[in-house]
C-alpha positions in Angstrom: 24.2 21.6 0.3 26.4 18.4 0.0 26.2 14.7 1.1 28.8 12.8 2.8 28.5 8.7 2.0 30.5 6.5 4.3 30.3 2.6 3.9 31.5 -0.7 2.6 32.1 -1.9 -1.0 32.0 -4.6 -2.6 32.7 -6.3 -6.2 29.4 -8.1 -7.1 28.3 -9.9 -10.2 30.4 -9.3 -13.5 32.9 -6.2 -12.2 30.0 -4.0 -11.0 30.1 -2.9 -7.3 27.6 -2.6 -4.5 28.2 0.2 -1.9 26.4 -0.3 1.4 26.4 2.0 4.2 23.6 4.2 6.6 22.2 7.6 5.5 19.6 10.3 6.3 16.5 9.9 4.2 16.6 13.6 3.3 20.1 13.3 1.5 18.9 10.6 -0.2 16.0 12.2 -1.5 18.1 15.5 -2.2 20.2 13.3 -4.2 18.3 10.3 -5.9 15.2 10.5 -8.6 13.2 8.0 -10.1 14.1 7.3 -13.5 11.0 6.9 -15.8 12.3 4.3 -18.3 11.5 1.6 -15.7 10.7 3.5 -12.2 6.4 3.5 -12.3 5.1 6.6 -11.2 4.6 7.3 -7.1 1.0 6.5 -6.4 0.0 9.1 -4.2 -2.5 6.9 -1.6 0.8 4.9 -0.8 2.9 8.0 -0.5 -0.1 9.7 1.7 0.1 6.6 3.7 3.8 6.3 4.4 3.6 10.4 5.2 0.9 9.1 7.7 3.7 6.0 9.3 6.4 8.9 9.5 4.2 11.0 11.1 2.4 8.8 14.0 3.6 7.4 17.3 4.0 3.8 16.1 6.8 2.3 18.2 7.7 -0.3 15.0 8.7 2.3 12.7 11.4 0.4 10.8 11.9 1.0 6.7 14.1 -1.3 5.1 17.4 -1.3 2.7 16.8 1.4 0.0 18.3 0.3 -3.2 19.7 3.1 -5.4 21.8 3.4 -8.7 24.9 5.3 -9.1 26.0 5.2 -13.2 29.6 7.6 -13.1 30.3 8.8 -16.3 33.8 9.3 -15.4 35.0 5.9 -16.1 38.0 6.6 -14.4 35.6 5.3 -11.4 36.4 1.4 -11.8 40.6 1.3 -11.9 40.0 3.1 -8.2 37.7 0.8 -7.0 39.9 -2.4 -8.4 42.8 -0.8 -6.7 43.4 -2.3 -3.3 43.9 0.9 -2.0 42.2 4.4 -3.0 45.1 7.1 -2.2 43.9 10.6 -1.3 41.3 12.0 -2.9 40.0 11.4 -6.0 37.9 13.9 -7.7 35.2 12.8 -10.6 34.1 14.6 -13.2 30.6 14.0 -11.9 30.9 15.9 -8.8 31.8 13.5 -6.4 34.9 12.8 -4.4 36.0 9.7 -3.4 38.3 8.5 -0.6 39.6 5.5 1.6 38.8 5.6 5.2 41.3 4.1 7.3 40.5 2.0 10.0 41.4 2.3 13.5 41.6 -1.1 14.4 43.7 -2.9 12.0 42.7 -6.2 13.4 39.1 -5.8 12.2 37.7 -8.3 9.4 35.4 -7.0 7.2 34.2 -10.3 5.9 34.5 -13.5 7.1 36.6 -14.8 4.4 40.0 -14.3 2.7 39.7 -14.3 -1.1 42.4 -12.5 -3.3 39.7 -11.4 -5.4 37.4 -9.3 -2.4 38.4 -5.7 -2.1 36.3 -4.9 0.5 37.1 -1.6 2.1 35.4 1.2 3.9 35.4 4.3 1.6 33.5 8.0 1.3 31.6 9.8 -1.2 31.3 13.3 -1.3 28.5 14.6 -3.6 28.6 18.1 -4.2 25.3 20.4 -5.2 25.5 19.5 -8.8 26.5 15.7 -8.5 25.3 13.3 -10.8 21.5 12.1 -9.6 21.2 8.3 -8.2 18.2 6.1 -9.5 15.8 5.1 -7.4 15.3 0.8 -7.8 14.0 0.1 -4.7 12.3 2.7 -2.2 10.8 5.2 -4.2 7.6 5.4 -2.5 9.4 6.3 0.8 11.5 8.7 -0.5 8.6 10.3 -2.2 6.9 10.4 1.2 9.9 12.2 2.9 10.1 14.7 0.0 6.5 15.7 0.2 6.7 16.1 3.9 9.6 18.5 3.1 7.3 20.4 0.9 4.4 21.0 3.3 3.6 24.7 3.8 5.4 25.5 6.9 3.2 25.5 10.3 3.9 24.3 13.6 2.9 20.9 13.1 4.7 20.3 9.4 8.0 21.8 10.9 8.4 19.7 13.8 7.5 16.5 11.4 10.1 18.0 9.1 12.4 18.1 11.6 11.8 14.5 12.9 12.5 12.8 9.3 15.2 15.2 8.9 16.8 12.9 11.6 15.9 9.7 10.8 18.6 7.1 9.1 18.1 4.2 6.7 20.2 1.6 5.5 21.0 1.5 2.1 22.8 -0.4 -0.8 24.2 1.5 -4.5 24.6 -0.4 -7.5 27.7 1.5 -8.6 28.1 1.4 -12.7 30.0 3.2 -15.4 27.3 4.4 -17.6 26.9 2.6 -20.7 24.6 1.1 -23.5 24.3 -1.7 -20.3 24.1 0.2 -17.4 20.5 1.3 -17.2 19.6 -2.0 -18.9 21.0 -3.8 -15.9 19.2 -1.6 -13.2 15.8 -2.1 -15.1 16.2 -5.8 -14.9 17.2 -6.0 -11.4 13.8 -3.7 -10.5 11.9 -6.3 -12.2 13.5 -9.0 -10.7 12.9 -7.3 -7.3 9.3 -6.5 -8.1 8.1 -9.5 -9.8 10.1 -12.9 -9.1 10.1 -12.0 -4.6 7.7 -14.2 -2.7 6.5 -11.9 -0.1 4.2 -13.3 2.4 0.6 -12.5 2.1 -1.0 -10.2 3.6 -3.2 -12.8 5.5 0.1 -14.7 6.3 1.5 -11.5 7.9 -1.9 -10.9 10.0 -2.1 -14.1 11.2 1.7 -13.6 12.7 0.5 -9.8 14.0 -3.0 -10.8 15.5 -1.7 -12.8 18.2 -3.7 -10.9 21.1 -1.0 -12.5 23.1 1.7 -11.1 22.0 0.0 -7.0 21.4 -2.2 -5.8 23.6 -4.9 -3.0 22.3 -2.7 0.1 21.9 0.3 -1.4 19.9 -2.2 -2.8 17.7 -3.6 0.1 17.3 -0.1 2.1 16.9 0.7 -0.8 14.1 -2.3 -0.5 12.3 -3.7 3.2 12.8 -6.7 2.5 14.2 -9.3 3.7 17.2 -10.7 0.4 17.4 -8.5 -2.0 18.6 -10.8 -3.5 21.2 -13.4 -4.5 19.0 -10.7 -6.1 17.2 -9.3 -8.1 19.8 -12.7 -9.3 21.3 -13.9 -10.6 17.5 -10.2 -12.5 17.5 -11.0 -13.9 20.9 -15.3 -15.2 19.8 -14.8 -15.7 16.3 -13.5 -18.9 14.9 -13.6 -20.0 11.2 -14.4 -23.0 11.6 -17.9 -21.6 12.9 -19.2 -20.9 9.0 -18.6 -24.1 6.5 -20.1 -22.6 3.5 -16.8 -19.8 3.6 -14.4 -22.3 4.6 -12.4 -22.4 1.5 -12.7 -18.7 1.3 -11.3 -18.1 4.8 -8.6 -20.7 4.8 -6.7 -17.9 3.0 -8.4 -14.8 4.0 -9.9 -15.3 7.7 -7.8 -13.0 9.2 -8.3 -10.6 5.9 -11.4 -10.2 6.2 -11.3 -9.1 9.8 -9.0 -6.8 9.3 -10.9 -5.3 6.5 -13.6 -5.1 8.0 -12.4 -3.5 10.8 -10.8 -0.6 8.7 -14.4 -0.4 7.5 -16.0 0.5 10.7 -12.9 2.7 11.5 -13.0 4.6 8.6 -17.0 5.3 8.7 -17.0 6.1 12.8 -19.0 3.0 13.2 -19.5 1.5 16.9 -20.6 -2.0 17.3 -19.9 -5.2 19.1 -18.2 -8.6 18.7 -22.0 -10.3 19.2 -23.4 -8.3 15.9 -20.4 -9.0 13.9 -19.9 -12.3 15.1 -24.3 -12.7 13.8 -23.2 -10.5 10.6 -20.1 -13.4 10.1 -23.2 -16.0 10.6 -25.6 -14.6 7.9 -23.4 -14.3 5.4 -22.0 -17.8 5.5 -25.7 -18.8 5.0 -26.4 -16.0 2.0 -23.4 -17.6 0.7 -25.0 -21.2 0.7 -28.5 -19.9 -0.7 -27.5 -17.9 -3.8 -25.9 -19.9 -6.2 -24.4 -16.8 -7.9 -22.2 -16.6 -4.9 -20.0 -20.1 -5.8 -18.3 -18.7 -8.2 -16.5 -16.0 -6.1 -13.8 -16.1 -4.7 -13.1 -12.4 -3.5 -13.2 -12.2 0.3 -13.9 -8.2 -0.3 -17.9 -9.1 -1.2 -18.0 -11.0 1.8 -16.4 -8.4 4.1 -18.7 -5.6 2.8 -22.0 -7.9 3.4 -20.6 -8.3 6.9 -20.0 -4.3 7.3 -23.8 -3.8 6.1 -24.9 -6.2 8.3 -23.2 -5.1 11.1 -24.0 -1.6 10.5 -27.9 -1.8 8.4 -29.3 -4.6 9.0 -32.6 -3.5 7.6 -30.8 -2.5 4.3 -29.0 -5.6 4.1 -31.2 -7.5 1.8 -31.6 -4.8 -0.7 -27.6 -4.7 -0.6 -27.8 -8.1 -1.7 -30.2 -7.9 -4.0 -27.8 -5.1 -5.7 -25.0 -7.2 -5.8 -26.6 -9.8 -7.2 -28.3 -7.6 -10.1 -24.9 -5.7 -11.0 -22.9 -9.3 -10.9 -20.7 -7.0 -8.9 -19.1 -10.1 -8.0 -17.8 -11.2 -10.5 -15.2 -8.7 -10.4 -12.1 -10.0 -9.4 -9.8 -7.1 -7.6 -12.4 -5.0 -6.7 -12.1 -3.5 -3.0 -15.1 -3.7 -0.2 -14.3 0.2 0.3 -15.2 0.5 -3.3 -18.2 -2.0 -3.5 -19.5 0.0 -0.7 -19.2 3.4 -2.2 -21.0 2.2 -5.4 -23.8 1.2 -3.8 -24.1 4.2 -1.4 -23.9 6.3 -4.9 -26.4 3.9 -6.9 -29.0 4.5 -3.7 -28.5 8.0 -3.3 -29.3 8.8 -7.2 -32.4 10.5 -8.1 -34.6 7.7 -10.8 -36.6 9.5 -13.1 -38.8 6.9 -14.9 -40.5 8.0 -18.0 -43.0 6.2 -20.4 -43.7 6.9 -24.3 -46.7 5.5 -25.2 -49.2 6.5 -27.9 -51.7 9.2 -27.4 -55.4 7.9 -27.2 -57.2 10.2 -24.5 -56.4 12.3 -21.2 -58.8 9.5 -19.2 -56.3 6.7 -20.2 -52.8 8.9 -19.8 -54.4 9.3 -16.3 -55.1 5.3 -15.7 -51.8 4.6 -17.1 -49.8 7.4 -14.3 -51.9 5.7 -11.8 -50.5 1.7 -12.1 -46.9 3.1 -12.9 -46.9 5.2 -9.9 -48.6 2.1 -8.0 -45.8 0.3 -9.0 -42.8 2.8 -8.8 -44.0 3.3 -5.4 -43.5 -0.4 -4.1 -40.3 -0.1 -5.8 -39.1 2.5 -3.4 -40.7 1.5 -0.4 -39.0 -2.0 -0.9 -35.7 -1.2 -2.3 -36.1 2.3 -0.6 -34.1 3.7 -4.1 -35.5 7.4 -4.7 -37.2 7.0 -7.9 -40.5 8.7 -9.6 -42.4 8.9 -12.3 -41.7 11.8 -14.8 -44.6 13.4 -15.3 -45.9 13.9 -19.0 -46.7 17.4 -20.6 
């Protein structure tokens, strides 16, 4: 198995080069891996998820430049690049061949510019079986999701999915280094820089743009968003307005559309049915919750207020023990926690079996009797009201 890299190159900052072409995502996972000095580990939901992208009908598949890292221990790499032209083949001691491609149309401008110092020129690398490995800086989570689609257990479906990535192509850019005491150093920086000084839009941002029922109708939403629901979702876009609960307004400025969507997922993920009228009341009741509890003020996580508006929507006769638990656990007072997660806490707090049991001293069997009678009096308005499932442990 070999890889053939066609593209254009570049000098960048301080005599390093960038090489950008298009290639298959298979030979790029065949022939990258992440490094572990800087590269975190894949997190397999993400991965799972992209697997899931690859694999559906979504028209808007689109993955963007993959950033790798090329260090050559053959050093001999940089007087060829410098060279204004590369003359046959040159052959590294790490596996790879490199050659010029000539271009048929000598008229064509690579760059808009003329600079002595550009040396811009298409140019290939081979990289045979035991070439040295690229680094992954940017686009490790998509690789990973190509490789483990490639390691399904082969079946019908997992070999025509294999077959489909297999022809897929992605743009991609390789930071092209002589390896050094500097090298890695410098891809380690420039993943940090990528991962913590970019601005990306918000997530509300980007579903304010995408929930424009104007501009997608109900099955490319549901194609960009892999989900059964789209309908629901466009009629609560079309009767819900934010302005409609003041007590949240400060909360939805930045998360209207956020909590929607979230909420949404909710319902899809459980196979819950409803309608825009009981969420739209389930929006209203929890704006005034909000006002009435005073814990509530200091909380500013929109994922408490979308899994009130799910148990509204869905319980509404276990909704005020819902709050009731939130308010006991001070739940919300944690920052990043998720509504799929609040949700599944409470479900697991409800469905535990409370065994309540009282020391006390011995005086006679008449008052151990009295005494079973007002606890069990009392546990039993405790579960009727809360409807928990807790009992009185019975003493020997």
């Amino acid at each position: 198995m070999a890889m053939k890299l066609t593209g254009i190159i570049e000098s960048i900052f301080d005599g390093r080069y960038i090489f950008r072409g298009y290639a298959r995502l298979v030979d790029l996972v065949n022939y990258s891996e992440p490094n572990p000095n800087y590269q975190r580990e894949a997190d397999k939901i993400r991965v799972d998820n992209l697997v899931d992208f690859l694999n559906g009908d979504n028209p808007y598949k689109f993955f963007t430049e993959i950033l790798l890292g090329l260090e050559f221990h053959d050093s001999t790499i940089m007087q060829h690049l410098n060279d204004r032209h590369i003359n046959g083949v040159i052959k590294l001691n790490d596996n790879i061949k490199v050659s010029e491609v000539k271009l048929k149309n000598a008229n064509l401008k690579l760059a808009p510019y003329e600079d002595a110092r550009s040396i811009q020129k298409v140019i290939s690398f081979d990289f045979e079986e035991n070439a040295t490995q690229m680094s992954r800086i940017d686009g490790n989570h998509r690789l990973c999701a190509v490789d483990a689609i490639l390691k399904k257990e082969p079946n019908f479906e997992n070999d025509i999915l294999k077959e489909k990535v297999k022809n897929v192509v992605v743009p991609f850019s390789i930071l092209l280094q002589v390896r050094g005491n500097k090298s890695e150093d410098y891809e380690a920086a420039i993943f940090y820089l990528i991962n913590s000084n970019a601005v990306p839009l918000t997530k509300e941002q980007n579903l304010k743009a995408l929930f424009n029922t104007e501009r997608f109708n109900k099955s490319e939403l549901e194609n960009i968003f892999n989900i059964k629901n789209a309908s629901l979702l466009i009629e609560i876009l079309n009767h819900i307005d934010q302005e409609m609960y003041p007590t949240l307004k400060s909360l939805y400025d930045n998360a209207f559309y956020t909590c929607i969507y979230k909420v949404i997922s909710l319902f899809n993920a459980r196979g819950f049915e409803t309608s825009s009228s009981i969420v739209a009341s389930a929006f209203q009741q929890v704006d005034n919750d909000w006002l009435q509890n005073e814990e509530f003020k200091e909380c500013n996580n929109i994922n408490i207020v979308s899994a009130m508006i799910y148990y509204y929507s869905t319980s509404r006769d276990k909704y005020p023990i819902f709050i009731q638990w939130i308010k006991s656990t001070k739940i919300y007072r944690i920052e990043e926690i998720q509504a799929e997660t609040i949700i599944e806490l409470y479900e697991k707090a409800m469905n535990s079996q409370i065994k309540v049991f009282v020391a006390m001293p011995y005086y006679s069997d008449e008052i151990i009797r009295s005494t079973n009678a007002i606890y069990t009096r009392v546990i039993s308005r405790i579960r009727s009201k809360y409807k928990v499932d807790i009992s009185l442990q019975e003493r020997l």
